[in-house]
C-alpha positions in Angstrom: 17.1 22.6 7.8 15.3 19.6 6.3 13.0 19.4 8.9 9.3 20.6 8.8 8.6 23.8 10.0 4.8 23.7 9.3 2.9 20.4 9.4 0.3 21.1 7.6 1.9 22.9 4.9 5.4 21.1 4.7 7.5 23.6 4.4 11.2 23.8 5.7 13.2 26.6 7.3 15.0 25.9 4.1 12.5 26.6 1.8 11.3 29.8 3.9 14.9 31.3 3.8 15.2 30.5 -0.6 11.2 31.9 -0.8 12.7 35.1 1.5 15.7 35.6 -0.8 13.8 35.3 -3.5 10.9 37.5 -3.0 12.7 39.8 -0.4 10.5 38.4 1.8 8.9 35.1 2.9 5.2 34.5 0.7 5.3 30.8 2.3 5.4 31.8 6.1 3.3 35.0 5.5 0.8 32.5 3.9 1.6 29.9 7.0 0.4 32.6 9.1 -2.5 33.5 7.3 -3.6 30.1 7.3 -3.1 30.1 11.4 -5.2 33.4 11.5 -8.0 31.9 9.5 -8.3 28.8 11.7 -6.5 26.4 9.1 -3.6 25.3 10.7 -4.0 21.6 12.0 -0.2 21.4 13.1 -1.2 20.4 16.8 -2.7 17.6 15.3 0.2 16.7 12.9 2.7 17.8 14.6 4.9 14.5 16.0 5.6 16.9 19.3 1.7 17.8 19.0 2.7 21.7 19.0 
């Protein structure tokens, strides 16, 4: 759970999951995607797997 689940961002499934309970929803990975949409996601370059 530890574990990055954006690179660019740092976030963790863990912290998705509290930021869901919290809000009702997730703010982090609906501003992840966002970010993907936009063209500002650079995970395939920091990304150890490159994904």
């Amino acid at each position: 759970m530890d574990e990055p689940v954006c690179h660019c961002f740092g976030h963790t499934r863990a912290d998705i999951e509290a930021d869901a309970l919290r809000h009702g929803r997730s703010l982090i990975l609906e501003a992840i995607l966002a970010a993907k949409r936009a063209g500002g996601c650079r995970c395939a370059e920091l990304h150890p797997l490159g994904r």
